[in-house]
Backbone as a printed PyTorch tensor [residue, N CA C, xyz], in Angstrom:
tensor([[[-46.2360, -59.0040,  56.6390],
         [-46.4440, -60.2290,  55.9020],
         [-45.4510, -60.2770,  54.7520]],

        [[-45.2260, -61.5850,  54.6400],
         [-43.9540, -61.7340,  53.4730],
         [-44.3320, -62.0750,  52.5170]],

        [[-43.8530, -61.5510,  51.3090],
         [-44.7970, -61.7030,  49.6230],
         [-43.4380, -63.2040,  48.9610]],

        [[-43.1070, -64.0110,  49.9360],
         [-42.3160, -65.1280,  49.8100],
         [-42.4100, -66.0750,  47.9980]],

        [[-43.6010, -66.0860,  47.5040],
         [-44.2890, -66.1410,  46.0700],
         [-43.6670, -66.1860,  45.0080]],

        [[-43.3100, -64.5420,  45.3060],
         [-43.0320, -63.7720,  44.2670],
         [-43.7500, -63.4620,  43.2730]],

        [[-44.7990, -63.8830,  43.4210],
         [-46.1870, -62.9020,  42.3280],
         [-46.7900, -62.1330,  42.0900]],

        [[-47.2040, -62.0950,  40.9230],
         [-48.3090, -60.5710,  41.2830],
         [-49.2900, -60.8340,  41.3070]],

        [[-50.0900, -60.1430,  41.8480],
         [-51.7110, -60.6440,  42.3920],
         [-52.3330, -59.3810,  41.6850]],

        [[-53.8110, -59.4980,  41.5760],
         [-54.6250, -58.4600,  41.3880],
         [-56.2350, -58.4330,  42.1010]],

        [[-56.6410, -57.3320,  42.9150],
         [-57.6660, -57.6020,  43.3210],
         [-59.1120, -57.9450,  42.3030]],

        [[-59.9820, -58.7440,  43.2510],
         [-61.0270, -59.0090,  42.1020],
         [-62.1500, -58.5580,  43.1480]],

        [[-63.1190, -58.8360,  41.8560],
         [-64.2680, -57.9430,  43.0420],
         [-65.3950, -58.9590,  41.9170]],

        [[-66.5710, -59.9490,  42.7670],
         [-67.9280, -60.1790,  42.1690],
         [-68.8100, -59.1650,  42.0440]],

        [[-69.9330, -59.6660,  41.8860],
         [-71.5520, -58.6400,  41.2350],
         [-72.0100, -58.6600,  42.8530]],

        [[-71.9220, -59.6140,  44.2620],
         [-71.9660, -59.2960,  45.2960],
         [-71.2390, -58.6290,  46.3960]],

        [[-69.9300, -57.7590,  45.3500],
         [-69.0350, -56.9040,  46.0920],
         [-68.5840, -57.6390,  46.7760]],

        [[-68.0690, -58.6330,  46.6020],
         [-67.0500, -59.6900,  47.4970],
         [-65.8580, -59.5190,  47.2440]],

        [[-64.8620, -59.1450,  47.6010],
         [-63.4930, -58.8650,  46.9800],
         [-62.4000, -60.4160,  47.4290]],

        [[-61.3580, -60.2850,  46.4630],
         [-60.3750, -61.2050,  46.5680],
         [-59.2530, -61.1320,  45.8450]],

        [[-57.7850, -62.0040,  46.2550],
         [-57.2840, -62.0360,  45.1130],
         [-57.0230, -62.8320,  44.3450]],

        [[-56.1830, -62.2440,  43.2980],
         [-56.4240, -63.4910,  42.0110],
         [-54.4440, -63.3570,  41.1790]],

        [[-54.1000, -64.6110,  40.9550],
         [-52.7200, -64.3920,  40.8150],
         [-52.8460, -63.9280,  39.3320]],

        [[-51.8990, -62.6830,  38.9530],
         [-51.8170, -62.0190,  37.7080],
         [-51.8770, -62.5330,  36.2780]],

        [[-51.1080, -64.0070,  36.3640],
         [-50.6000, -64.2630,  35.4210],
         [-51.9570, -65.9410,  34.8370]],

        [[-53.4410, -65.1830,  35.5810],
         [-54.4800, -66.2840,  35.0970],
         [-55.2070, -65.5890,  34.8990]],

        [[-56.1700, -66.4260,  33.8730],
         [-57.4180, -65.5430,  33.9840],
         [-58.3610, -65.5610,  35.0230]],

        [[-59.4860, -64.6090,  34.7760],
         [-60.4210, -64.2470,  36.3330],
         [-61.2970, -65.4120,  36.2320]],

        [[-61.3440, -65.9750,  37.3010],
         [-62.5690, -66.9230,  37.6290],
         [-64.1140, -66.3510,  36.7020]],

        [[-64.9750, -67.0710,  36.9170],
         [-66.5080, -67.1510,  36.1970],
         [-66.8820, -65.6780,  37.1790]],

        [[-67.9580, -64.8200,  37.1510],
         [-68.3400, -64.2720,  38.0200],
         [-67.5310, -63.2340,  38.7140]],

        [[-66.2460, -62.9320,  38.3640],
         [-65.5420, -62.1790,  39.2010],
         [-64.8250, -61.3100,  38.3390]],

        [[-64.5610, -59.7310,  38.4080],
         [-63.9940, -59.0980,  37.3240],
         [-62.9540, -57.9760,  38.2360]],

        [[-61.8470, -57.8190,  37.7210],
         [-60.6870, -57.3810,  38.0090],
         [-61.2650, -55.5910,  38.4650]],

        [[-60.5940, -55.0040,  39.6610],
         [-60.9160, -54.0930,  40.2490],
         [-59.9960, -52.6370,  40.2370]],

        [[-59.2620, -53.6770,  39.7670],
         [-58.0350, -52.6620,  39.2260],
         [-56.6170, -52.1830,  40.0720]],

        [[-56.5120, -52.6970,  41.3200],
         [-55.5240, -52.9440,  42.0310],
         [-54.7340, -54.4170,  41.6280]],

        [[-53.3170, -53.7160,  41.3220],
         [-52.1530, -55.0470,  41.3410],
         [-51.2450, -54.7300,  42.4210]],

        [[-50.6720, -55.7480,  42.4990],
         [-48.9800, -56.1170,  42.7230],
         [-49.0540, -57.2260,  43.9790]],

        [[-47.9250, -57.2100,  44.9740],
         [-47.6170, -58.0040,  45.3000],
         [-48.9630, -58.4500,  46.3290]],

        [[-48.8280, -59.4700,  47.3980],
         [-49.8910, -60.6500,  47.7180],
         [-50.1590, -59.5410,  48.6180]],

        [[-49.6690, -58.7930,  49.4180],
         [-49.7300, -57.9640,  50.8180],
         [-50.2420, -56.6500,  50.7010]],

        [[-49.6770, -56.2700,  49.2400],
         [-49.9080, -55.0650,  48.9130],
         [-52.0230, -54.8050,  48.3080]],

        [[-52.2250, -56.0380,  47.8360],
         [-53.0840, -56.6130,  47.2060],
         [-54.2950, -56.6730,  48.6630]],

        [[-54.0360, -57.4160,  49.6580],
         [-54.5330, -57.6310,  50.9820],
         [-54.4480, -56.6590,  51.4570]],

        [[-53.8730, -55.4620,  51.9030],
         [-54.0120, -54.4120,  52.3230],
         [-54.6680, -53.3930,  51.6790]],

        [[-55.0550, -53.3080,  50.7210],
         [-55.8320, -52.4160,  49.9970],
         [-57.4300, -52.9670,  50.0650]],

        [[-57.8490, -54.6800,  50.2040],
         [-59.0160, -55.1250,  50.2970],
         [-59.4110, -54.4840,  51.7550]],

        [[-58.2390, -54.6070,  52.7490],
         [-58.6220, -54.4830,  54.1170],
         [-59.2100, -52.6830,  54.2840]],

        [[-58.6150, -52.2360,  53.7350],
         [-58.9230, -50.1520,  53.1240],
         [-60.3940, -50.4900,  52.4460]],

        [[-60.8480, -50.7410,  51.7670],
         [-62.0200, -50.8480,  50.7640],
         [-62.7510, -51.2060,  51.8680]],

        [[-62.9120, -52.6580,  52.2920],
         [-64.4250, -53.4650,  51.7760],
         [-64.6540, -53.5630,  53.6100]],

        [[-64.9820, -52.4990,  53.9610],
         [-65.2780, -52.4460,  55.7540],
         [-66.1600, -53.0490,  55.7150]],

        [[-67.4830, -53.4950,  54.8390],
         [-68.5840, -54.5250,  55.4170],
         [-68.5810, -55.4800,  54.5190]],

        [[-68.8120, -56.7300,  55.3210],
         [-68.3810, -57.9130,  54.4530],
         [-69.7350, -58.5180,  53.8480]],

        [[-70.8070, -58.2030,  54.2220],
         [-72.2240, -58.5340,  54.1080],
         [-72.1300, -58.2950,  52.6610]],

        [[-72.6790, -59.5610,  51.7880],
         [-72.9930, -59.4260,  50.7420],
         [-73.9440, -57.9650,  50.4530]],

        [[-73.3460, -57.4270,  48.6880],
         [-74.7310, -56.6330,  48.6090],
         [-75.9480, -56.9280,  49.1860]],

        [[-76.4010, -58.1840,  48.0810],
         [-77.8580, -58.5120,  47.8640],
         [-78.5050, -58.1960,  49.7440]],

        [[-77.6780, -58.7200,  50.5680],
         [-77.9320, -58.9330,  51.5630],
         [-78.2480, -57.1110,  52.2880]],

        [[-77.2740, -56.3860,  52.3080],
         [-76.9670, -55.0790,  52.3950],
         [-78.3650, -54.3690,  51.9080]],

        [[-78.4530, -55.0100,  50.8180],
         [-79.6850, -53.8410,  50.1370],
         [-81.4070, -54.5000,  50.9230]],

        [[-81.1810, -56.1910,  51.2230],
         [-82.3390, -56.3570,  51.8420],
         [-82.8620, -56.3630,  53.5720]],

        [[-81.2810, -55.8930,  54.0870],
         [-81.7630, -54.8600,  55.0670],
         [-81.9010, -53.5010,  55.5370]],

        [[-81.6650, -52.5950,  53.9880],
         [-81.6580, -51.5260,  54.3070],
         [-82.8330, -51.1100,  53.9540]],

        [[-83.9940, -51.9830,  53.2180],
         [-85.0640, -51.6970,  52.6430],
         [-86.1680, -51.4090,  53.7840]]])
């Protein structure tokens, strides 16, 4: 994938472990707090794809594991 942009991105992560990214140079949306991975758009996407193997919200996660 081509980082064509030229930005830097940083991953974000909500309180329902939802991950995403977010371009560097804004602030974080309501609800969503920086995860601590930067740089480019691909580099950013490939590290969510390493992390977040289940996409099931927490809340959801925790009310079927109960």
């Amino acid at each position: 994938m081509s980082d064509v942009d030229g930005r830097r991105y940083r991953v974000v992560v909500n309180d329902e472990e939802q991950y995403s990214i977010w371009p560097g140079d804004q602030g974080l949306p309501g609800g969503w707090h920086a995860e601590g991975t930067e740089g480019e758009r691909s580099l950013c996407l490939e590290h969510i794809e390493r992390v977040w193997t289940d996409m099931r919200p927490r809340s959801v996660r925790e009310h079927l594991s109960a």
